[in-house]
C-alpha positions, 0 to 999 in steps of 0.5 A, spaced: 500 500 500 501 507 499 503 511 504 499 518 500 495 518 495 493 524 491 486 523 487 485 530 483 478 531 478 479 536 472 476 541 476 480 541 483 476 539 487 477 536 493 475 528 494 474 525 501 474 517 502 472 514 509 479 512 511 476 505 513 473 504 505 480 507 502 484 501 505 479 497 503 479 499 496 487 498 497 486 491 499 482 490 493 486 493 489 492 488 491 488 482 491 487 483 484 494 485 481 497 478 484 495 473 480 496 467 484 490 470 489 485 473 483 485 466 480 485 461 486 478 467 489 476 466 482 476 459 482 473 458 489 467 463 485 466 458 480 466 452 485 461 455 489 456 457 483 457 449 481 454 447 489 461 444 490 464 446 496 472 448 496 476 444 500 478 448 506 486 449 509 488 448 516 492 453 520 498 450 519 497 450 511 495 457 511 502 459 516 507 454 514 511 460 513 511 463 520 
């Protein structure tokens, strides 16, 4: 995420965000600049719409890293 964003419209006017909404807005905006995340949310869409229930992850899976 950035740490100052500048948002100006063509006529200068001041635009003003809901702190909370911009970080959301942010997360988003990662999340669908990282391919592997986009695909594997997609996938999980398609599932779901097909009835089928994704197969789920342990702790341990999701934080091996840590």
């Amino acid at each position: 995420m950035c740490d100052e964003t500048l948002i100006v419209t063509d006529y200068g006017a001041v635009m003003m965000i809901d702190k909370e909404y911009w970080e959301e807005i942010q997360e988003t905006l990662a999340e669908r600049s990282d391919k592997k995340s986009l695909a594997a949310l997609l996938e999980g869409h398609q599932l779901r719409d097909k009835g089928i229930t994704p197969q789920g992850k342990t702790i341990d899976e999701v934080f091996n890293d840590l």
